[in-house]
C-alpha positions as CSV (number, residue, x, y, z in Angstrom):
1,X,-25.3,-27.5,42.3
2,X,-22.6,-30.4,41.9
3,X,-24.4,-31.3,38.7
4,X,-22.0,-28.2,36.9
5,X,-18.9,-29.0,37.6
6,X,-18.5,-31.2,34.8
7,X,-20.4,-29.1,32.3
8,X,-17.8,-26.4,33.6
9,X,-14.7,-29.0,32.7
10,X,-16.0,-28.9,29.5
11,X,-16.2,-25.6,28.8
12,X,-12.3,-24.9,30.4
13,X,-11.3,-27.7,28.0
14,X,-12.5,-26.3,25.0
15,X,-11.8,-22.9,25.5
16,X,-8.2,-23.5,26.8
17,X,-7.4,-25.8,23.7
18,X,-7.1,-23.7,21.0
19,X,-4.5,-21.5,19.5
20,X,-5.6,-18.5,21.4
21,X,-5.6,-20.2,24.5
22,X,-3.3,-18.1,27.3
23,X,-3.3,-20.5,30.6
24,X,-0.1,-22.5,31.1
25,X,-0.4,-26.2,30.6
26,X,1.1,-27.0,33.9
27,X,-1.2,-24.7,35.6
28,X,-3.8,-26.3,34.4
29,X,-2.9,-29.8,34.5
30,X,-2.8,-28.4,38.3
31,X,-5.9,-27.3,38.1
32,X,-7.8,-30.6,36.9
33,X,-5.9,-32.8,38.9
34,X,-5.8,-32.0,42.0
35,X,-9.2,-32.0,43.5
36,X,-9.5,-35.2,41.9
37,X,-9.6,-37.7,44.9
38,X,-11.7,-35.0,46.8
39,X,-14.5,-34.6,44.2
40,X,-14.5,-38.5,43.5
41,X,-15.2,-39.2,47.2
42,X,-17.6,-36.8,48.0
43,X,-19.4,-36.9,44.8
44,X,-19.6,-41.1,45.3
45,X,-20.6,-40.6,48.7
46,X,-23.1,-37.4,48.8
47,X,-24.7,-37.9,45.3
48,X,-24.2,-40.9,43.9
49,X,-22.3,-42.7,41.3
50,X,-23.4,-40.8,38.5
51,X,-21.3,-37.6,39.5
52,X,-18.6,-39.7,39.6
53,X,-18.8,-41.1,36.3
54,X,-19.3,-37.7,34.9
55,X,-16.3,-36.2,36.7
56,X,-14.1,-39.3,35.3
57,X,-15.6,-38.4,31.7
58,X,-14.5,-35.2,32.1
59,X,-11.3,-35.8,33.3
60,X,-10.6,-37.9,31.1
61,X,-10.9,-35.9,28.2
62,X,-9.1,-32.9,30.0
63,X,-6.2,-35.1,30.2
64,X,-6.6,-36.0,26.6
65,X,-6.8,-32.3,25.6
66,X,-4.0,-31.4,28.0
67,X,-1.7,-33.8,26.2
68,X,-2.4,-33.1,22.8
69,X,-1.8,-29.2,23.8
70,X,1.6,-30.1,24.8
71,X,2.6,-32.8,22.1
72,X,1.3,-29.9,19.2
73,X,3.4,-27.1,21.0
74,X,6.5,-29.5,21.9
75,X,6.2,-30.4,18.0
76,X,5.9,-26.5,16.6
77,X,8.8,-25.5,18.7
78,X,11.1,-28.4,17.5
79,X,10.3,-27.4,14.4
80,X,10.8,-23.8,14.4
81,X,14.5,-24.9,16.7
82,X,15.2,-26.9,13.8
83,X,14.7,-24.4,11.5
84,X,17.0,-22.1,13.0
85,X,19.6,-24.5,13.2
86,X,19.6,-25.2,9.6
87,X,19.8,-21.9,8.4
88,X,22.6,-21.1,10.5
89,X,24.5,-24.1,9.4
90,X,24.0,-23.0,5.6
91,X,24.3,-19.4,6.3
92,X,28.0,-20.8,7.6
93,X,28.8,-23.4,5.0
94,X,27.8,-20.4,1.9
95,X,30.1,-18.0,3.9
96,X,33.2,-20.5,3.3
97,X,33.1,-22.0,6.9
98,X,33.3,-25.7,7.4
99,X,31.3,-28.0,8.8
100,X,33.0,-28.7,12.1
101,X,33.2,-25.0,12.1
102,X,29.6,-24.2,11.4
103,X,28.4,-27.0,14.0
104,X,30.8,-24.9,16.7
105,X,29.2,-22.1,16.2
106,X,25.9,-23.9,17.1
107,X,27.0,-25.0,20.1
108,X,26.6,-21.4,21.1
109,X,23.0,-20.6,20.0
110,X,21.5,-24.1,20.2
111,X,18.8,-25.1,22.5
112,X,18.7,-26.8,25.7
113,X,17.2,-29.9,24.4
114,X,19.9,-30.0,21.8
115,X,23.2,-28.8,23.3
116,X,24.3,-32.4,24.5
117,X,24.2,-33.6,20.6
118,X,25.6,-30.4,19.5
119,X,28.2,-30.6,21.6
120,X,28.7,-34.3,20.5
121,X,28.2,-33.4,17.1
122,X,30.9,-31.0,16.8
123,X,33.6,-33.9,18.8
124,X,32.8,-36.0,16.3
125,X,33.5,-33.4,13.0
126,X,36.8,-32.5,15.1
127,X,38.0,-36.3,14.6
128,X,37.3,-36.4,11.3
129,X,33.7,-38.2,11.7
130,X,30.6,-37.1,9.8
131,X,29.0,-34.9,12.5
132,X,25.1,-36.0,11.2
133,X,25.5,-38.9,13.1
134,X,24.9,-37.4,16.0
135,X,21.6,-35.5,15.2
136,X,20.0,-38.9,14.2
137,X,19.4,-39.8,17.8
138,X,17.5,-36.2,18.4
139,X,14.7,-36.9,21.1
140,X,11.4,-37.6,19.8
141,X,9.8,-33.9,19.1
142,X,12.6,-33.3,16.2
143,X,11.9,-35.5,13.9
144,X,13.3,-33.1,11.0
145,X,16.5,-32.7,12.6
146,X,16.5,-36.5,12.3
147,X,15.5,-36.4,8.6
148,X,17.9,-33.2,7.9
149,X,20.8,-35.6,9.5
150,X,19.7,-38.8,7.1
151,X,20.1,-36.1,4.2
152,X,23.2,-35.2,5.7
153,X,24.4,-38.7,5.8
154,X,23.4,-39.0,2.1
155,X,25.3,-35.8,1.3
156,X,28.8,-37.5,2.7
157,X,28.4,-40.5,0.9
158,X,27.5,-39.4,-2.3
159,X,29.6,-36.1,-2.5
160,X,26.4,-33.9,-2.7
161,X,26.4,-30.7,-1.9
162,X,25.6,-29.8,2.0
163,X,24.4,-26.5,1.9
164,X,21.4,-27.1,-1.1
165,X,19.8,-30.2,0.9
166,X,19.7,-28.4,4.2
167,X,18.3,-25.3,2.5
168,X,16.0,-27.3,0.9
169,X,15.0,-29.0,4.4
170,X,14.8,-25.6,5.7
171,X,12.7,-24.1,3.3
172,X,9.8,-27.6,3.5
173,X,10.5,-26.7,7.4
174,X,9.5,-23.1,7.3
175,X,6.4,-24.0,4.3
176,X,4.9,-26.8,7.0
177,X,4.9,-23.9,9.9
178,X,3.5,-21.3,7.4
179,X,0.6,-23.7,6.9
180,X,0.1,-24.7,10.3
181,X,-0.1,-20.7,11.6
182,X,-2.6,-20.2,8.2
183,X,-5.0,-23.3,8.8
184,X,-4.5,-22.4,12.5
185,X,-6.0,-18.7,11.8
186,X,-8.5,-19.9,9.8
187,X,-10.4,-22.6,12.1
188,X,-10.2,-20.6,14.6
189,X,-13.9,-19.9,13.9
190,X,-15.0,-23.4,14.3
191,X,-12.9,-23.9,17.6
192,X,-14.8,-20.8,18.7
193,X,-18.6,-22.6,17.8
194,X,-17.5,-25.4,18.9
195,X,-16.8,-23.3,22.8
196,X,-20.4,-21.9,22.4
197,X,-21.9,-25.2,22.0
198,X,-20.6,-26.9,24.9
199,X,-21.6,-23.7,26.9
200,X,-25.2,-24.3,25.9
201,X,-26.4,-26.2,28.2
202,X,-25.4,-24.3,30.9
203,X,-27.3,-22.3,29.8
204,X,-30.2,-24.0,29.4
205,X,-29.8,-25.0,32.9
206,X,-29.5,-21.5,34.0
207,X,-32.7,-21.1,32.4
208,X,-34.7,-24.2,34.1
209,X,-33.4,-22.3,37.3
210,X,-34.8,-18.9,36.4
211,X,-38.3,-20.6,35.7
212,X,-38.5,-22.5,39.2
213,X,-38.1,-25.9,37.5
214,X,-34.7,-27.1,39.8
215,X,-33.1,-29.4,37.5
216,X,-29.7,-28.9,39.3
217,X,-31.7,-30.6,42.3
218,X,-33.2,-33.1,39.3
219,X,-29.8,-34.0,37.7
220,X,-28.0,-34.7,41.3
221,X,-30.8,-35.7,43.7
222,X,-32.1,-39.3,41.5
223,X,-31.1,-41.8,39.9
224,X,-32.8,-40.9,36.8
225,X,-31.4,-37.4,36.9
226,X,-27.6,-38.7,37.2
227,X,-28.5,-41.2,34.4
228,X,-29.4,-38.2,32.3
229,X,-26.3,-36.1,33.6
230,X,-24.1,-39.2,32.7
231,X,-25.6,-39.0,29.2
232,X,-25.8,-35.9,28.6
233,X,-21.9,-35.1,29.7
234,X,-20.7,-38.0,27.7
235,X,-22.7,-36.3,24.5
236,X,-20.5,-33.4,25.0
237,X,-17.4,-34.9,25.3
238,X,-18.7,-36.7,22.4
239,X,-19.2,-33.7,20.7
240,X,-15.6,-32.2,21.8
241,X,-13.7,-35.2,20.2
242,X,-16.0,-34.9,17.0
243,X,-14.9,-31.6,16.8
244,X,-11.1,-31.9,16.9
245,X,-11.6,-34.8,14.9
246,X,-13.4,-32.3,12.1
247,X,-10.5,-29.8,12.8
248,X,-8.0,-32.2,12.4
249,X,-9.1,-33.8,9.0
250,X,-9.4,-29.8,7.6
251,X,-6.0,-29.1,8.5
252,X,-4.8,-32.3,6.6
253,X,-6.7,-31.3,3.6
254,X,-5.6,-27.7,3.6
255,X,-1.9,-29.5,3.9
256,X,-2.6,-32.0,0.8
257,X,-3.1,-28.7,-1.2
């Protein structure tokens, strides 16, 4: 029965992947790694090396998945932070306030991740200093408020107006999320086949039990069996990747439209 686990793995990595997914990404970086050194050992020394491998495939990819999961939603939420911030700052600037002034009032609403350079920002407009300065060395996940502070930079030195370019900024912000939530919704079928297919051959193994024909016992009790289960696991993780790669490329064409 050892021969499911990484089928299993699959399946949680597919299904918890997509947009709809509801587990927690700490919770279930718990869950895949810690019965990691158990399974390894006991898989190496009950069954075989060919659990092992599979497990690592798995595992492997889970990470992968995990990782992505997190850099996406760390990336969405910079964005949509980002966002907010500029329209305040416009909303501020159009209603006669100035920019030392407007950056003040961020200091109040800004988030966590941000407060530091806000707070920085806004020492630096009080002495007279440009305050976009500051925004440039934003931590990795926003990149915009790192291009909204170049534009900023630009404004200053070439007497531009402040309020249009962040607007604009702003408004390519909010169109890039728009198209992310769309293309989002609308792969949301192929995510879904993609889930049923790594779930088939569970259930085709399900099946060889019902009939009497024990390939759990076939898969993790000979050599020949684990080389199968080796193959077959990599196929589907294979087929995962392939997947997300297809995904991926339709989102970039829906965004080149």
């Amino acid at each position: 029965m050892l021969g499911i686990i990484p089928l299993i793995f699959v399946c949680v990595v597919c299904s918890t992947s997509g947009p709809a997914s509801r587990l927690n990404s700490s919770r279930l970086s718990m869950l895949v790694l810690l019965p990691i050194p158990v399974l390894i050992v006991t898989f190496v020394v009950i069954r075989g090396p060919g659990l092992a491998i599979a497990l690592a495939m798995i595992l492997t990819l889970s990470g992968w998945k995990i990782v992505r999961s997190r850099k996406n939603r760390a990336g969405t939420a910079a964005a949509e932070a980002t966002s907010k911030m500029l329209g305040s700052i416009v909303g501020d600037v159009r209603a006669g306030a100035t920019p030392h002034e407007a950056i003040v009032h961020l200091t109040h609403d800004a988030p966590v991740a941000l407060a530091e350079l806000c707070t920085l920002a806004a020492h630096r407009c009080a002495s007279g200093v440009t305050p976009a300065a500051a925004f440039v060395d934003a931590p990795e996940p926003y990149r915009d408020l790192r291009a909204a502070a170049r534009l900023w930079l630009i404004a200053d030195q070439r007497g531009i107006a402040l309020a249009g370019l962040l607007e604009h900024m702003q408004h390519r912000i909010e169109a890039r999320l728009r198209h992310a939530r769309a293309t989002s919704a609308a792969l949301q079928g192929a995510q879904a086949t993609a889930l049923i297919l790594s779930a088939l051959p569970l259930a085709g193994l399900a099946m060889g039990t019902a009939m009497g024909a024990r390939p759990w016992q076939f898969l993790t009790g000979s050599m020949l069996g684990q080389s199968m289960l080796v193959i077959g696991v990599f196929l589907a993780c294979s087929g995962v990747v392939w997947v997300d790669w297809i995904v991926a490329g339709a989102a970039r064409e829906r965004g080149a439209k």
